[in-house]
Backbone as CSV, one residue per row, in Angstrom:
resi,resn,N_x,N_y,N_z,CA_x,CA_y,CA_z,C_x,C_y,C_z
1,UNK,6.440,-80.208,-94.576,6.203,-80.979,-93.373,7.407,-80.845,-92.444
2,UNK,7.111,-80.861,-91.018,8.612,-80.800,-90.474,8.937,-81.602,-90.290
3,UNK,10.191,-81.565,-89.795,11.013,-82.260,-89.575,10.963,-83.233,-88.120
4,UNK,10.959,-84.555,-87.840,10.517,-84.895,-86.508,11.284,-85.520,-85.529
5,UNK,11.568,-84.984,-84.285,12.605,-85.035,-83.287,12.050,-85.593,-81.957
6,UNK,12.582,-87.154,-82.019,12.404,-87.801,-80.535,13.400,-86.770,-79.530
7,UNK,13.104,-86.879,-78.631,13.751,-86.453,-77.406,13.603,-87.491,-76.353
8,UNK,14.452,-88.009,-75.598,14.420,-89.164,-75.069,15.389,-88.721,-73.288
9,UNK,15.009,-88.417,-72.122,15.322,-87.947,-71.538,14.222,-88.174,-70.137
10,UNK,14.807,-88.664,-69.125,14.250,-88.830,-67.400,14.360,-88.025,-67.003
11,UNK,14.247,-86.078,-67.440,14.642,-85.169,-67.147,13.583,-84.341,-67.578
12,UNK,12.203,-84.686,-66.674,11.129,-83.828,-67.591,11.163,-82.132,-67.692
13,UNK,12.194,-81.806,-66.740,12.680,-79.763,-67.305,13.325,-79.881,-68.358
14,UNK,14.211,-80.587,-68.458,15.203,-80.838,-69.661,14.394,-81.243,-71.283
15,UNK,13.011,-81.700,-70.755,12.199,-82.554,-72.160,11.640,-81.135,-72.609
16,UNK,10.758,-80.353,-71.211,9.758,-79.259,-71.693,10.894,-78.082,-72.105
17,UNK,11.389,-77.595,-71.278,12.784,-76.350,-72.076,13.398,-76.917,-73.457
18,UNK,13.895,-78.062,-73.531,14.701,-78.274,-75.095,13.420,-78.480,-75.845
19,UNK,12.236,-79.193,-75.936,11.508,-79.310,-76.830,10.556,-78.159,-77.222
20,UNK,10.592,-77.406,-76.067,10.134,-76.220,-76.819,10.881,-74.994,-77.301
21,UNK,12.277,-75.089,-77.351,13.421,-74.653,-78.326,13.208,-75.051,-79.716
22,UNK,12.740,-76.460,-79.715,12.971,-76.847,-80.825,11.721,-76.945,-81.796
23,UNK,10.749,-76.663,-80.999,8.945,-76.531,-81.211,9.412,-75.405,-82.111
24,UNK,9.905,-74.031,-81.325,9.654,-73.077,-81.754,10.701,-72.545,-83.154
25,UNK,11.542,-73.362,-83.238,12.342,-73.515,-84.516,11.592,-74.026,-85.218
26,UNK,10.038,-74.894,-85.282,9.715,-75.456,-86.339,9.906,-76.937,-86.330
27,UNK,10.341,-77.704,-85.390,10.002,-79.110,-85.441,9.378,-79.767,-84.784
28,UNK,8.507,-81.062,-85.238,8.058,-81.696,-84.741,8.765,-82.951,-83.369
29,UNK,8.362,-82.309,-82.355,9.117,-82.756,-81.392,7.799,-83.899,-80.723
30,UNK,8.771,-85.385,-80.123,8.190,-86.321,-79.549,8.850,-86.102,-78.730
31,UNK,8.190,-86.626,-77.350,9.389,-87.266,-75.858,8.949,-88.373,-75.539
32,UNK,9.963,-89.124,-74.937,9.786,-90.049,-74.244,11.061,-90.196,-72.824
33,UNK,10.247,-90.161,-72.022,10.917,-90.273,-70.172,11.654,-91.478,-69.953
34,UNK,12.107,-92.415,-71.008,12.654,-94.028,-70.579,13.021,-93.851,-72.283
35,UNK,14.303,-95.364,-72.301,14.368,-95.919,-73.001,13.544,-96.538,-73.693
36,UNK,12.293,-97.498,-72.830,11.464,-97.949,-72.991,10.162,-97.668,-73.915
37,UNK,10.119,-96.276,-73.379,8.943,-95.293,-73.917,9.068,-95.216,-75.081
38,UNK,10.708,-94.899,-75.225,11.047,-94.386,-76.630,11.046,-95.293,-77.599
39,UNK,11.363,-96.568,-76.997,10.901,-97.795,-78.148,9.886,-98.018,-78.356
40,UNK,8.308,-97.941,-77.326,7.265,-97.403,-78.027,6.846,-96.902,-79.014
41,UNK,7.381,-95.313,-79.154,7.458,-94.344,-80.022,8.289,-95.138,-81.123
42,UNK,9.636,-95.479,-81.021,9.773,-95.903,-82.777,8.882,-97.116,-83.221
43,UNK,8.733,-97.882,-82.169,7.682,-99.004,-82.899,6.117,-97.833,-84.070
44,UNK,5.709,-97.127,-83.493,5.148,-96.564,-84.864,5.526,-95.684,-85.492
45,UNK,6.333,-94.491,-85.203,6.390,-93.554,-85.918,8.482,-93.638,-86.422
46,UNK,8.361,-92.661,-87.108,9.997,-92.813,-87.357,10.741,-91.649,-87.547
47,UNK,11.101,-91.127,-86.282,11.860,-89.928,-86.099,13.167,-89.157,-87.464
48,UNK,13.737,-87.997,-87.675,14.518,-87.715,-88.533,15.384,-87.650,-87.935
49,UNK,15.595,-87.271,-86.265,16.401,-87.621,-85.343,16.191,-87.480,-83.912
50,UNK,17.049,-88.310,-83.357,16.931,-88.310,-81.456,18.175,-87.748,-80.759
51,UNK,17.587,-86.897,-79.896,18.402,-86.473,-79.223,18.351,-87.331,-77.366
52,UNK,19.611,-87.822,-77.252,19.703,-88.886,-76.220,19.989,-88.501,-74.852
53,UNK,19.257,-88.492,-73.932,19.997,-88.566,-72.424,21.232,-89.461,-72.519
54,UNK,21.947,-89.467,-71.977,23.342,-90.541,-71.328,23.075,-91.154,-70.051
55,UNK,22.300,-90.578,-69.149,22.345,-91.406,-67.763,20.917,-91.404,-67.828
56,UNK,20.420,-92.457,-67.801,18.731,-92.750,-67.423,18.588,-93.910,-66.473
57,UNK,17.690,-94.119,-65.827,17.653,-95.249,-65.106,17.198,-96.232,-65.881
58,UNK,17.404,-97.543,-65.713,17.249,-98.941,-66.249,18.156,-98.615,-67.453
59,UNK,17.521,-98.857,-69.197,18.696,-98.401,-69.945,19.402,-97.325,-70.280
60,UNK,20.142,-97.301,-69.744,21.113,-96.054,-69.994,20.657,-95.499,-71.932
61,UNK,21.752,-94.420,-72.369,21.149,-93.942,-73.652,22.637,-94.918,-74.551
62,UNK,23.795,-95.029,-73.887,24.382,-95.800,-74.963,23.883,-97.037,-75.069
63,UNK,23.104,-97.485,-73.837,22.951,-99.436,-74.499,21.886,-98.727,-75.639
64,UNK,20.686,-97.758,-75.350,19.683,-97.764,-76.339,20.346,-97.493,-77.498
65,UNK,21.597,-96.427,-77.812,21.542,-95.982,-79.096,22.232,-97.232,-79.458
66,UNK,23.362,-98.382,-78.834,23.679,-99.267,-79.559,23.116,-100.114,-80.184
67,UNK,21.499,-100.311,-79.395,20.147,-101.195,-79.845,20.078,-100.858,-81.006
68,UNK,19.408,-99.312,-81.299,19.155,-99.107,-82.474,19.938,-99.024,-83.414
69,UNK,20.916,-98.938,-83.157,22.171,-99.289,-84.249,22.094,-100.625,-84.954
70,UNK,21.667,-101.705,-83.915,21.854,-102.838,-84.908,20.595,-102.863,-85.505
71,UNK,18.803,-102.723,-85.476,18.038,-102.351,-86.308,18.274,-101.768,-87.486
72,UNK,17.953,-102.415,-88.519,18.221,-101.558,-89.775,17.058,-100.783,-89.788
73,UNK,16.068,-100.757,-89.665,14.843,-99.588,-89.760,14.981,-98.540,-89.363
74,UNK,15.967,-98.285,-88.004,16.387,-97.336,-87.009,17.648,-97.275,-87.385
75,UNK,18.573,-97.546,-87.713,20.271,-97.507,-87.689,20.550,-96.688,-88.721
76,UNK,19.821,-95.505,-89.476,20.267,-94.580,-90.011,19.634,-92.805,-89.529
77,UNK,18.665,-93.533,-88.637,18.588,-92.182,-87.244,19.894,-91.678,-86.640
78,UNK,19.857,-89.994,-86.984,21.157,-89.943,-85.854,21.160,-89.337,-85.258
79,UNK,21.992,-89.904,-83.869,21.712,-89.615,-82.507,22.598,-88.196,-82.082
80,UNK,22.045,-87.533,-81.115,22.274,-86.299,-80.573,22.548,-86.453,-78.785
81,UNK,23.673,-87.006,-78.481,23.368,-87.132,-76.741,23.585,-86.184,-76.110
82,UNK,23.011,-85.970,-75.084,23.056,-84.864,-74.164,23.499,-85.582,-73.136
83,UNK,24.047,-84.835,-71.905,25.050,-85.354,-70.771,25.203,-84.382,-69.209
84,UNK,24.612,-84.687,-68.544,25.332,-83.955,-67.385,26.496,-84.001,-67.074
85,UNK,27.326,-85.565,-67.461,28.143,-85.590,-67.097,29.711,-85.496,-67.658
86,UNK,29.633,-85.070,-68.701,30.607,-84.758,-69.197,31.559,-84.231,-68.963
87,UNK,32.568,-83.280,-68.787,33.623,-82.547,-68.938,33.802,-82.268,-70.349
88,UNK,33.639,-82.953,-71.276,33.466,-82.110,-72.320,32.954,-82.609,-73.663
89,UNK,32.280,-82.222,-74.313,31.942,-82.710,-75.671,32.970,-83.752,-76.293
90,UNK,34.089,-83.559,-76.238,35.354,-84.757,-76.978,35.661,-85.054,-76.505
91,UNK,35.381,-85.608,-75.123,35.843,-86.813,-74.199,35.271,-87.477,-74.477
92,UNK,33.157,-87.085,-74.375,32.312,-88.222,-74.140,32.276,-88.266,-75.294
93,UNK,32.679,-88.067,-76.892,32.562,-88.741,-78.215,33.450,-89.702,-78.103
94,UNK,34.834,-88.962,-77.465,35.795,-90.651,-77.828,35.577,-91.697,-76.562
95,UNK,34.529,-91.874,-75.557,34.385,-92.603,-74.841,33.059,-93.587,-75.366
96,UNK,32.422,-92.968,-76.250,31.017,-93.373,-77.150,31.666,-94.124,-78.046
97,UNK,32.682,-93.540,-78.638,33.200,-94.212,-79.734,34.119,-95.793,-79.863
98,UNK,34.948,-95.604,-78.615,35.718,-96.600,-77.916,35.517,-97.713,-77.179
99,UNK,33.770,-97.343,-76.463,33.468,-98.537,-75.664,32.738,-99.470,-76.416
100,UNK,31.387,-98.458,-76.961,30.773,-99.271,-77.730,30.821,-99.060,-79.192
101,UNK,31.992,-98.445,-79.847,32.408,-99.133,-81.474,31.073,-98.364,-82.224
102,UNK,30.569,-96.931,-81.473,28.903,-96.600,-82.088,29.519,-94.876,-82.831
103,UNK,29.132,-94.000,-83.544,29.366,-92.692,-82.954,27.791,-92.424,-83.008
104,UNK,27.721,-90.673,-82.477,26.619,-89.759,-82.100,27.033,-88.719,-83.052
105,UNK,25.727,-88.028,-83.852,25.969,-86.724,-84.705,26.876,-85.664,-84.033
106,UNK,26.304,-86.013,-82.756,27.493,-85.057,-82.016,26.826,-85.402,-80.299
107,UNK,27.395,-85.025,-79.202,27.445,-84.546,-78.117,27.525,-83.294,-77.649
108,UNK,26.497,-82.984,-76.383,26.062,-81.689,-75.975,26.161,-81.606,-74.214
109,UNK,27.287,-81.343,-73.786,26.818,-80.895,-72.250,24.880,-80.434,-71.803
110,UNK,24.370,-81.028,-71.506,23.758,-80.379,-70.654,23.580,-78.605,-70.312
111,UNK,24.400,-78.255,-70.047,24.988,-76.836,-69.348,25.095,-76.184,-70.681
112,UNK,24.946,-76.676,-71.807,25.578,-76.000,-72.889,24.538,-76.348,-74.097
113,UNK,23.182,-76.948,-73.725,22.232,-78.156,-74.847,21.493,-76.672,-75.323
114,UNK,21.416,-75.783,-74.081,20.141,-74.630,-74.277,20.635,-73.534,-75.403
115,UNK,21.932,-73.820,-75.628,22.197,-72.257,-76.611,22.446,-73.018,-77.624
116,UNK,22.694,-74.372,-77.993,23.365,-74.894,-78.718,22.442,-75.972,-79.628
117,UNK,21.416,-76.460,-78.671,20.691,-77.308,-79.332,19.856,-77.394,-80.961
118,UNK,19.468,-76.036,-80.991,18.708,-75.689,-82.286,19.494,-76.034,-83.183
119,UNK,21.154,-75.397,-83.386,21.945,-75.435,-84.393,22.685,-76.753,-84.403
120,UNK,22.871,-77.277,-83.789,23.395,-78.740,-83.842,22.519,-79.325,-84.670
121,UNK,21.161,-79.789,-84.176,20.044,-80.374,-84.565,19.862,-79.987,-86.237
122,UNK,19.789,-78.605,-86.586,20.062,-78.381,-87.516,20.861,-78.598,-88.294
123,UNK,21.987,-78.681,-88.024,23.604,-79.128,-88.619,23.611,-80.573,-89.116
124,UNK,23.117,-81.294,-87.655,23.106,-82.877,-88.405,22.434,-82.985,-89.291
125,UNK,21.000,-82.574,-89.028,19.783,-82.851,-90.103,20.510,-82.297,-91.595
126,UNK,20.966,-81.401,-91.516,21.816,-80.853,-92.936,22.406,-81.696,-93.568
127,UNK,23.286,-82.673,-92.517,24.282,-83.554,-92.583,23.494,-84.827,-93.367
128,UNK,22.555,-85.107,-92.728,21.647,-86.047,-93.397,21.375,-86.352,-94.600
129,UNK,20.448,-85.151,-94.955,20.274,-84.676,-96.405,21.125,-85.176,-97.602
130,UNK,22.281,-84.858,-97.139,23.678,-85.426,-97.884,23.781,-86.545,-98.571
């Protein structure tokens, strides 16, 4: 069975290009366009992991991933954020890490999600397993 990957992103080029990267690796990919949506989606089903926008309108992706952090049903999902705005992968971890006390499997520029995404995704999920 595969493996199943929310994608959570107000960036519907960004939902159809990464999710069908990750289609075509073999996983079962969900989206959702809002925070909102995406709490939809975990209210029934239960992802192996999400990969997060950072800037969305209404909730941003750190208040969501801090939400699901305090859920225990959800708080062993792990998160994958993606970012336009970064400068760099280890800024926005130690700015994730520092404000809101959360981490992410990792962080992904934007500019950098398309070559990189499969194997990350892969990497954590590895990480998981563990």
């Amino acid at each position: 069975m595969a493996q199943k990957i929310l994608m959570v992103d107000d960036d519907e080029g960004f939902l159809l290009a990464a999710g069908s990267l990750l289609e075509a690796a073999g996983y079962d990919v969900t989206q959702a366009e809002s925070a909102a949506q995406a709490r939809e989606r975990l209210a029934s089903e239960r992802p192996d992991l999400i990969v997060l926008d950072v800037l969305m309108p209404g909730e941003d992706g750190f208040t969501f991933a801090d939400n699901i952090s305090k859920d225990e049903r959800l708080a062993q999902i792990p998160v994958v954020l993606v970012t336009a705005v970064a400068e760099s992968p280890g800024q926005m971890m130690y700015a994730f890490e520092r404000d809101k006390g959360l981490t992410a499997a990792d962080v992904l520029p934007k500019s950098e999600a398309h070559e990189r995404l499969v194997d990350t995704v892969a990497a954590v999920l590895k990480d998981k397993e563990r």
